[in-house]
C-alpha positions as CSV (number, residue, x, y, z in Angstrom):
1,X,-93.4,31.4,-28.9
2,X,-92.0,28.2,-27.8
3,X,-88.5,27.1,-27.8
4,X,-86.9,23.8,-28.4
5,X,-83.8,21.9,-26.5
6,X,-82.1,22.2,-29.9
7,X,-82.8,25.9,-30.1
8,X,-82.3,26.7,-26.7
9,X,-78.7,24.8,-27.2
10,X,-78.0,26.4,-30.1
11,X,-78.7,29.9,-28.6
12,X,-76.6,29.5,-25.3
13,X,-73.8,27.7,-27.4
14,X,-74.1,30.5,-30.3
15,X,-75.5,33.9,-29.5
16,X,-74.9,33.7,-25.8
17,X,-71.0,34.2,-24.7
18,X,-69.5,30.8,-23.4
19,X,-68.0,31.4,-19.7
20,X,-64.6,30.0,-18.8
21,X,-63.5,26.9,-17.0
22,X,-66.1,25.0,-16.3
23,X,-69.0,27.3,-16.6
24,X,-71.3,27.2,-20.0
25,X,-72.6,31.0,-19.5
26,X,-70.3,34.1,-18.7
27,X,-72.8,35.3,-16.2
28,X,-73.2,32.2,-14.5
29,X,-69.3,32.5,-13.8
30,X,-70.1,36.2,-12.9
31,X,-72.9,35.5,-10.6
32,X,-70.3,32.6,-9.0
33,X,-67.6,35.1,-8.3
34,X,-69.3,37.9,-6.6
35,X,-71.1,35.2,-4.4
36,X,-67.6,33.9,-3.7
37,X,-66.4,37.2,-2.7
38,X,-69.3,38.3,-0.5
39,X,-68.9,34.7,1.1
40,X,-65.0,35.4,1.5
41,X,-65.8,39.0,3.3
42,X,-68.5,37.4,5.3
43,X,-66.0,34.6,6.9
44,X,-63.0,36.8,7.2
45,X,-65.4,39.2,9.1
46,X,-66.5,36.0,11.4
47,X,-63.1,35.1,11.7
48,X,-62.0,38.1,14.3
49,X,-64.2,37.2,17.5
50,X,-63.2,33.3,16.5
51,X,-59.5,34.7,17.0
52,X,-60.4,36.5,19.8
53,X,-62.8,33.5,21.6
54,X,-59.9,31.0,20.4
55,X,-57.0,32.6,20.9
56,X,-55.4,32.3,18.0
57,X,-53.7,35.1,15.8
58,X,-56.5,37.4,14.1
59,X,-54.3,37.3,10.6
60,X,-54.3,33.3,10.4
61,X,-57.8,33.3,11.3
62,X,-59.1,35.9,8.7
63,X,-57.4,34.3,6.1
64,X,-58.2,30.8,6.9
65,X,-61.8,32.8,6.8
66,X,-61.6,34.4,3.9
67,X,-60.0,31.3,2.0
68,X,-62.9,29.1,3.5
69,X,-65.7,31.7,2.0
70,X,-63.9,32.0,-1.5
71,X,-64.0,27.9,-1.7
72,X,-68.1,29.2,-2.9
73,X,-66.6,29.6,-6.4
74,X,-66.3,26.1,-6.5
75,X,-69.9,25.5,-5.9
76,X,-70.7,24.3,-9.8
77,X,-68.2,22.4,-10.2
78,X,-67.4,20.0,-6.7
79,X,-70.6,21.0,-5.1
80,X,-70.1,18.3,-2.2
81,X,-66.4,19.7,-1.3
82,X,-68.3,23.2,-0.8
83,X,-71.0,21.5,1.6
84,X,-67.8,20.1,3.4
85,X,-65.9,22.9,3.6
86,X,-69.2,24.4,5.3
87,X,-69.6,22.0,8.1
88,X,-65.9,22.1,8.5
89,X,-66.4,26.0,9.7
90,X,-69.6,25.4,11.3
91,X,-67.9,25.1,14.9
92,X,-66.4,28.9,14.4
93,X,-69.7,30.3,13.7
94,X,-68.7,31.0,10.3
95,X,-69.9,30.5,6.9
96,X,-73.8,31.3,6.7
97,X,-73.9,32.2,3.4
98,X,-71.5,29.9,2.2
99,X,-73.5,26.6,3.9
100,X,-77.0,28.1,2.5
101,X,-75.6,28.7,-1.2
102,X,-73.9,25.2,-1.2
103,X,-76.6,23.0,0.1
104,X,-78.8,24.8,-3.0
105,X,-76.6,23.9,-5.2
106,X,-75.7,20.6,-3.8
107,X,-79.7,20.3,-3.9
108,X,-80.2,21.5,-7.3
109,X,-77.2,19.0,-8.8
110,X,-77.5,15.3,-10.5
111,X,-76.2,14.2,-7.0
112,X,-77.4,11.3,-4.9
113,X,-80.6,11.6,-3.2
114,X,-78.7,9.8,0.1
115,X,-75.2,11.8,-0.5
116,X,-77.6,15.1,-0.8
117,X,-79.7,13.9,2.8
118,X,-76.3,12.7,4.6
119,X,-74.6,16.2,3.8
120,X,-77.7,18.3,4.6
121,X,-77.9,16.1,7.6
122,X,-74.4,16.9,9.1
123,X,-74.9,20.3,8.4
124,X,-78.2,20.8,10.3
125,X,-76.7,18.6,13.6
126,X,-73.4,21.1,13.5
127,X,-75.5,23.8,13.4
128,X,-77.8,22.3,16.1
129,X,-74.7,21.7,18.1
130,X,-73.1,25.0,17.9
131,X,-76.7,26.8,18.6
132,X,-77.7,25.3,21.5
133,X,-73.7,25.3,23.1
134,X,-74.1,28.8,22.6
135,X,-77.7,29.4,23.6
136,X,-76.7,27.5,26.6
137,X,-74.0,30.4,27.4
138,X,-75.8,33.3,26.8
139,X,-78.3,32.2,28.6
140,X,-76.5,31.5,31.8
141,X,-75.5,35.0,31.4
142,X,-78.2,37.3,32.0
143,X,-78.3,39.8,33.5
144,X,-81.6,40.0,34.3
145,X,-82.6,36.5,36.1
146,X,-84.2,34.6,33.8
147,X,-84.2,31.5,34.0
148,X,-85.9,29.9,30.9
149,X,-87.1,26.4,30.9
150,X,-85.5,23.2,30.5
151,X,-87.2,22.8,27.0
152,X,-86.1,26.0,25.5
153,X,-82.9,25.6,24.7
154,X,-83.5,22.5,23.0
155,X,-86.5,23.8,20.9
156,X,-84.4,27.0,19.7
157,X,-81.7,24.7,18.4
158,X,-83.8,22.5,16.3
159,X,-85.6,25.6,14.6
160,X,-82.6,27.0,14.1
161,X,-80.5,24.3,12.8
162,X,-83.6,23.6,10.4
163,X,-84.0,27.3,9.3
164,X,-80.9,27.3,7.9
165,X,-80.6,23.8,6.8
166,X,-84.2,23.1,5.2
167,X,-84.9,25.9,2.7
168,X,-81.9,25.7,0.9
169,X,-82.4,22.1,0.7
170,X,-86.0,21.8,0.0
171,X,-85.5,25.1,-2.3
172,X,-82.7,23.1,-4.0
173,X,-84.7,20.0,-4.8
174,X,-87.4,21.9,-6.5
175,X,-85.1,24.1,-8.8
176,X,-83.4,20.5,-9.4
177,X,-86.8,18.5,-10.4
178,X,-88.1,21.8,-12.4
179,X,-85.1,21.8,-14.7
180,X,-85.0,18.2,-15.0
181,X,-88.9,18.6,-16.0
182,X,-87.7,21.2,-18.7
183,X,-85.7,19.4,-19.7
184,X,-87.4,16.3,-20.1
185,X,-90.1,18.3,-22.3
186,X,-87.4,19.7,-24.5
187,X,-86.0,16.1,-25.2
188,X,-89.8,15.0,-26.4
189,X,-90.7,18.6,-28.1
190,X,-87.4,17.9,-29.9
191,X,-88.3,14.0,-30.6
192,X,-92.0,14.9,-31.8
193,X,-89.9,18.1,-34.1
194,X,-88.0,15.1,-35.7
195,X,-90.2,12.6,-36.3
196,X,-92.5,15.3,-38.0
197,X,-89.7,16.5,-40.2
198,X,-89.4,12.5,-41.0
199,X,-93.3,12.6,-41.9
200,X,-92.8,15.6,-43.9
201,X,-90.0,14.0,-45.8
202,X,-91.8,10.7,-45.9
203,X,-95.0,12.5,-47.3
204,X,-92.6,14.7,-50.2
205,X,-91.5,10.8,-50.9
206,X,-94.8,9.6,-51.5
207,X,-95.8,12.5,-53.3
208,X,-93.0,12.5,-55.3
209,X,-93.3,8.8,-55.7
210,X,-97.1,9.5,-57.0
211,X,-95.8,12.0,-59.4
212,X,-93.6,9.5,-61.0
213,X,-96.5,6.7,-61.4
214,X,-99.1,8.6,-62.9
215,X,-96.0,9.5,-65.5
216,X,-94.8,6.3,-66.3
217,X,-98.8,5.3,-66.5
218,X,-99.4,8.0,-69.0
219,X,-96.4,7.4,-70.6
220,X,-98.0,3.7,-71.1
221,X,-101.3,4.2,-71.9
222,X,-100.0,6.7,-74.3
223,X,-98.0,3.7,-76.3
224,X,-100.7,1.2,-75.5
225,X,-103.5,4.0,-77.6
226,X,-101.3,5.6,-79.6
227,X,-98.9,3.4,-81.1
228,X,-101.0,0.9,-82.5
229,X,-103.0,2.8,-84.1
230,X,-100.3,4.3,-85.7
231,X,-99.1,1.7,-86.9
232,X,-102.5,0.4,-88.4
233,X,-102.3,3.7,-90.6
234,X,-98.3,2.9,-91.7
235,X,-99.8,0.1,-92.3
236,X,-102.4,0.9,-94.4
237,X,-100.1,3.7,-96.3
238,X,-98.2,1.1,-97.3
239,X,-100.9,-0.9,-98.8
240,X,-102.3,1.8,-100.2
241,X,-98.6,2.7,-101.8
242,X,-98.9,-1.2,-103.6
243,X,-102.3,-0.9,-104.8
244,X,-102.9,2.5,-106.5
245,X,-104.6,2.4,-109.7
246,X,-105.5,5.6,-111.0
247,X,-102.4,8.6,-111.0
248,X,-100.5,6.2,-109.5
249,X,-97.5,8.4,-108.9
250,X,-99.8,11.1,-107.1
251,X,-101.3,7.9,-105.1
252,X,-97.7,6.5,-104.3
253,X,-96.3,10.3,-103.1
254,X,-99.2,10.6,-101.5
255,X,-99.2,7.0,-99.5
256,X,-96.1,7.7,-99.1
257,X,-96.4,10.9,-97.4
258,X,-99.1,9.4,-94.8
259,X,-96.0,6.8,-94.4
260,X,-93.6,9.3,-93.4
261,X,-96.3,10.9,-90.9
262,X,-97.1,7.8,-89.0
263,X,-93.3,7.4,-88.7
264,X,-92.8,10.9,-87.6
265,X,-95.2,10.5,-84.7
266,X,-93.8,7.1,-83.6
267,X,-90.8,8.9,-83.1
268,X,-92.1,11.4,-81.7
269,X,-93.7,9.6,-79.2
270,X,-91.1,7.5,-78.4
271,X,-89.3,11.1,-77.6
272,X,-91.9,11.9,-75.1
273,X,-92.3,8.7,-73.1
274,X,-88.4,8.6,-72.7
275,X,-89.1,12.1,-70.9
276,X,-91.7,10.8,-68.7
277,X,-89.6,7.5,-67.9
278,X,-86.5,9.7,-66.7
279,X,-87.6,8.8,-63.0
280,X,-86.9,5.2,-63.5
281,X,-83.5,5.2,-64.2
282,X,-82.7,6.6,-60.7
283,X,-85.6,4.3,-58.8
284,X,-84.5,1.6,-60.5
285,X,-82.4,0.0,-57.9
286,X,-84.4,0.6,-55.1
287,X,-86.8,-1.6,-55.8
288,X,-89.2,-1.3,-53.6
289,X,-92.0,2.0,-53.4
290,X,-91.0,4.7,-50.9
291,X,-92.6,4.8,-48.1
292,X,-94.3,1.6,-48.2
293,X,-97.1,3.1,-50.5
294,X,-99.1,0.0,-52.2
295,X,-100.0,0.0,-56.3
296,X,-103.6,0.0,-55.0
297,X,-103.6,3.4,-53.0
298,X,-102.0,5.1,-55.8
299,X,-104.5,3.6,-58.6
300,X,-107.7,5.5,-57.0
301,X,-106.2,8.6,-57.5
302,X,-105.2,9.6,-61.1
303,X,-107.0,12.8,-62.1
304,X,-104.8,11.8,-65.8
305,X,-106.6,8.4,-65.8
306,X,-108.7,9.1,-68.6
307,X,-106.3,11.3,-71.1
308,X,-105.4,7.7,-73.0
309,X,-108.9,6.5,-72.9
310,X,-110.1,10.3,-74.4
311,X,-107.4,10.0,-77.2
312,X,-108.0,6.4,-78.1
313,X,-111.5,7.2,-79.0
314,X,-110.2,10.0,-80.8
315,X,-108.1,8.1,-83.0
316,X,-110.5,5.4,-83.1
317,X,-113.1,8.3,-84.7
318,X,-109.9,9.2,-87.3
319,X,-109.3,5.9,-88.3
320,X,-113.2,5.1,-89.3
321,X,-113.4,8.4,-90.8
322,X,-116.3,10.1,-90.7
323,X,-119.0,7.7,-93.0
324,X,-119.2,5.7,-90.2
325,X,-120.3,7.8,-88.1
326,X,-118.9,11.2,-86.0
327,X,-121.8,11.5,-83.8
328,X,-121.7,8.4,-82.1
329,X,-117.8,9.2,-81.7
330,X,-118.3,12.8,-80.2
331,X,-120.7,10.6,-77.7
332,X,-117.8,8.2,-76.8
333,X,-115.4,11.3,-76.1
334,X,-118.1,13.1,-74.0
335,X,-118.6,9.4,-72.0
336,X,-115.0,8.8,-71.4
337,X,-114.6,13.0,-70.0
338,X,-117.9,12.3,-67.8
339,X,-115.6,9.1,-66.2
340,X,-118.6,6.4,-66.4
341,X,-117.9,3.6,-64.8
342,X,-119.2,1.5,-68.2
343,X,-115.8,3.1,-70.3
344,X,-113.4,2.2,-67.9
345,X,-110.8,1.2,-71.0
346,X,-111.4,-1.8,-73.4
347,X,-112.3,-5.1,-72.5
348,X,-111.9,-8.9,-73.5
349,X,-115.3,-8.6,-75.5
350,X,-113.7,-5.8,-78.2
351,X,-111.0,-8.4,-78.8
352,X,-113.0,-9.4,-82.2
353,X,-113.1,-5.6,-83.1
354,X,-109.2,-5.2,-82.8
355,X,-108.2,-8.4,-84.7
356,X,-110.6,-7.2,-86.9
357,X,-108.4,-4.2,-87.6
358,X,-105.3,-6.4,-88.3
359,X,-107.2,-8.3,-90.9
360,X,-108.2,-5.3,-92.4
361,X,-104.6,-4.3,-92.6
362,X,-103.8,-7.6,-94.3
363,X,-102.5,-9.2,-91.6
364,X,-104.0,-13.0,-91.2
365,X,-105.3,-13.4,-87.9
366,X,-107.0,-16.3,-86.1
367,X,-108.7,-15.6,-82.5
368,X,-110.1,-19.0,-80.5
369,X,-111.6,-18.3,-77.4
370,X,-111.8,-21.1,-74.4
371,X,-114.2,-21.6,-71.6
372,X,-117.3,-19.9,-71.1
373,X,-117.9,-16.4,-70.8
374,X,-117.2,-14.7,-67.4
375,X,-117.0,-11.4,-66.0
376,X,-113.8,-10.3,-64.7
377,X,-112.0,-7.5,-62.7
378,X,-111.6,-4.1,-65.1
379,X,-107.8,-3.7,-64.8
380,X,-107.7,-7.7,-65.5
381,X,-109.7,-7.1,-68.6
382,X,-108.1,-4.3,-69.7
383,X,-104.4,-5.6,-69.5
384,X,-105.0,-8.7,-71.6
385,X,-106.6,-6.5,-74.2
386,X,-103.8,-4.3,-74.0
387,X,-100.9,-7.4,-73.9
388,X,-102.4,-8.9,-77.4
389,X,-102.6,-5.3,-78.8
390,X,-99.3,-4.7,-78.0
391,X,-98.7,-8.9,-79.5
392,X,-100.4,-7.6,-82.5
393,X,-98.4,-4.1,-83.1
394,X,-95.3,-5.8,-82.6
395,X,-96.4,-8.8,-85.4
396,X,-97.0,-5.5,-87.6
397,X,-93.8,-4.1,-87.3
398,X,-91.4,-6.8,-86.9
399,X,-93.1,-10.2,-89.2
400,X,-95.5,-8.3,-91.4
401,X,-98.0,-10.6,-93.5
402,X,-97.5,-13.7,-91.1
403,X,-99.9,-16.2,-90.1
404,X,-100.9,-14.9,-86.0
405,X,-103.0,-17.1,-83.8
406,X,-104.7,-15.2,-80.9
407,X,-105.9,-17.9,-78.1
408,X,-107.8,-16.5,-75.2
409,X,-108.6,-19.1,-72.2
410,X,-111.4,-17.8,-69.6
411,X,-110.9,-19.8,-66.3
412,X,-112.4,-19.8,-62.9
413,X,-110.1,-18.0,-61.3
414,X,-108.1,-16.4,-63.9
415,X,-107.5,-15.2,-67.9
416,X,-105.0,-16.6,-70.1
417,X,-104.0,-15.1,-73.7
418,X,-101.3,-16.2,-75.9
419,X,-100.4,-14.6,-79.3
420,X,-98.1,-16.4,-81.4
421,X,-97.1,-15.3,-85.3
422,X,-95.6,-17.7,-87.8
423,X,-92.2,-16.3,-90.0
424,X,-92.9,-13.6,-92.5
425,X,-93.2,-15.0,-96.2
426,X,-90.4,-14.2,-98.2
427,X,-90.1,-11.5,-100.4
428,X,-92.5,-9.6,-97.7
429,X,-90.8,-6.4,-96.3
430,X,-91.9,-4.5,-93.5
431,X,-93.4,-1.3,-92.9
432,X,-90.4,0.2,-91.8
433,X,-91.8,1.4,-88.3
434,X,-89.5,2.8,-85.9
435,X,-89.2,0.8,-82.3
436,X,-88.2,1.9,-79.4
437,X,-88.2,-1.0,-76.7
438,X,-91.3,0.5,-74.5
439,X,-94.0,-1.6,-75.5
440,X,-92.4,-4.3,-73.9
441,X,-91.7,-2.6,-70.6
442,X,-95.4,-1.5,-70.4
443,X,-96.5,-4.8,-71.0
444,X,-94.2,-6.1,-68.2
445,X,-95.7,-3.1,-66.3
446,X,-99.5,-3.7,-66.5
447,X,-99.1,-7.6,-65.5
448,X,-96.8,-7.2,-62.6
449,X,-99.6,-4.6,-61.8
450,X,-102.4,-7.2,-61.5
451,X,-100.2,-10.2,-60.6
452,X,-97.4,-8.5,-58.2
453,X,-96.2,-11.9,-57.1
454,X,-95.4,-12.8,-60.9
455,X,-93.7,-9.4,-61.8
């Protein structure tokens, strides 16, 4: 199990106890204490043959001792004034512990590489000089007539002065560059812990983002399918409402009655894609797709692609009835389930069939086609089939009976369509069909989908 810096913080901040002063553990200030009181014994101890040697009062000496070895306790906190203090009792012979412990810790610290050498430095010549002055008298005492050579001395004094000054040091230095290593590996475990809590946000985004389209596509296709061929049977209802001939009160309840449906299911409709365009009142003023997710990445993957398409040819099947033939419209459903790539949606050449409907519904319509024929992208097709659909359903429910000219213009590089609908006669009422404002918006939808620059 691996730890982070944040966790290890939060641990020695939380669960751990906090040590006074200056110290961040209790046990660090423990560990601090009982090495400044072993260090204070040690130097009191040294400080009664430096009375004795010195001649000076034993008392003043084992307290200036004992002070000097207590000054350890310092050591996290001003860990050059502890080296100092060290080499400052050097000369008496006292302090072993206390010079060892500080030049670790003086090692170990976010000190100066040069302070850290000219510190360890002093220490290892003071402890040089003081070895060899006394090697030098204990030597010329013996007892025993020996006489060492001229290099001894010398040679015991280095090793000495760097076997007390070197492996604290050196020992120091390593502890220093291993936490600063662990460190260091914390800081990027906790960087790569962030920036994949940021990609796991960012993905949710997209994801969320995803949810959202395939909604508000749904929700259009939905209107697109749906709605107008709705309104072709309020339409027709109302038609068949004028025209009744035989029981013409049974024929008028009944027209009527198909009237009221078709009205019903508007509304209901209208009900249901306000529910699926919730998200968009709170996206609305961002503007821009989280997480910098094109319209294109989203478009390959709709597993709901095909629910309009299915239920278009379903109400295309109802609205021919079944003289004209259910077979062949049980084969179009099964097609658009099996996802061939030949019903991807309508296209610009079923624009004769749908005008065709609105004539049938009494509506006079004109279609002129410019330019010769070409083949164009699917989702180009299929939004100006849907934008004079929608045209169309909006001339049936808002200027029924007028005059509507449907002008199609194939070009090199792009397709043009413009519907426009004379005034209703007078005298000519309307259907009465209910309108709720999103056919517009998924018009507006689909071409800022194909042209983004235009939206």
């Amino acid at each position: 199990m691996t730890e982070t810096g944040e966790s290890v913080g939060a641990r020695d901040q939380g669960d751990a106890p906090r040590g006074p002063l200056w110290w961040t553990r209790r046990r660090s200030a423990v560990l601090d204490v009982v090495l400044a009181l072993a260090s204070g014994a040690e130097c009191a101890a040294q400080g009664v043959p430096f009375a004795r040697d010195a001649g000076v009062p034993v008392g003043l000496s084992v307290a200036l001792g004992a002070l000097a070895g207590l000054a350890l306790v310092l050591r996290r906190r001003w860990p050059i004034a502890v080296v100092l203090v060290a080499i400052a009792v050097t000369p008496a012979q006292m302090g072993f512990l206390l010079g060892t412990v500080g030049l670790y810790t003086l090692a170990a610290s976010e000190v100066p590489r040069r302070i850290i050498g000219l510190l360890a430095g002093m220490q290892g010549l003071g402890t040089l000089v003081v070895s060899a002055m006394e090697l030098q008298r204990n030597v010329g005492r013996d007892d025993y007539g020996y006489d060492p050579p001229a290099w001894f001395v010398p040679l015991v004094s280095v090793l000495m002065s760097l076997g007390v000054t070197a492996p604290p040091v050196l020992l120091g230095l390593y502890a220093g560059a291993r936490r600063r290593l662990v460190e260091s590996l914390r800081e990027r475990a906790d960087g790569l812990e962030r920036e994949l809590s940021l990609l796991a946000d960012r993905a949710e985004e997209r994801a969320e983002w995803a949810r959202n389209e395939e909604r508000t596509r749904i929700a259009r296709e939905m209107h697109d399918v749906v709605a107008h061929r709705v309104s072709l049977m309020v339409v027709h209802a109302a038609a068949l409402q004028a025209v009744a001939r035989k029981d013409p009160e049974k024929a008028s309840r009944n027209a009527a009655l198909i009237g009221d449906m078709g009205r019903q299911a508007l509304t209901e409709l209208r009900t249901m894609l306000g529910v699926l365009r919730a998200h968009e009142g709170k996206s609305a003023g961002s503007g821009q797709v989280p997480g910098g997710v094109s319209a294109g990445s989203v478009e390959s993957e709709r597993p709901l692609a095909r629910v309009a398409e299915v239920a278009e040819v379903a109400a295309a099947a109802v609205v021919r009835g079944p003289a004209e033939g259910p077979a062949e419209s049980a084969e179009d459903l099964a097609v658009l389930a099996g996802g061939s790539e030949e019903s991807g949606g309508p296209c610009l050449r079923e624009l004769d069939a749908l005008v065709g409907q609105s004539r049938a519904a009494g509506m006079p319509v004109e279609l002129s086609v410019e330019g010769e024929v070409r083949s164009y992208a699917r989702r180009v097709e299929q939004t100006a089939y849907r934008v004079v659909q929608e045209a169309l359903t909006n001339v049936h429910k808002h200027a029924a009976g007028a005059r509507t000219r449907v002008r199609l213009a194939r070009r090199a590089g792009e397709v043009a369509v413009l519907v426009e609908n004379e005034a209703p006669a007078e005298g000519v009422r309307g259907a009465g069909l209910p309108s709720g404002g999103n056919g517009l918006v998924g018009m507006r939808e689909r071409v800022s989908a194909v042209i983004p620059d235009r939206g």
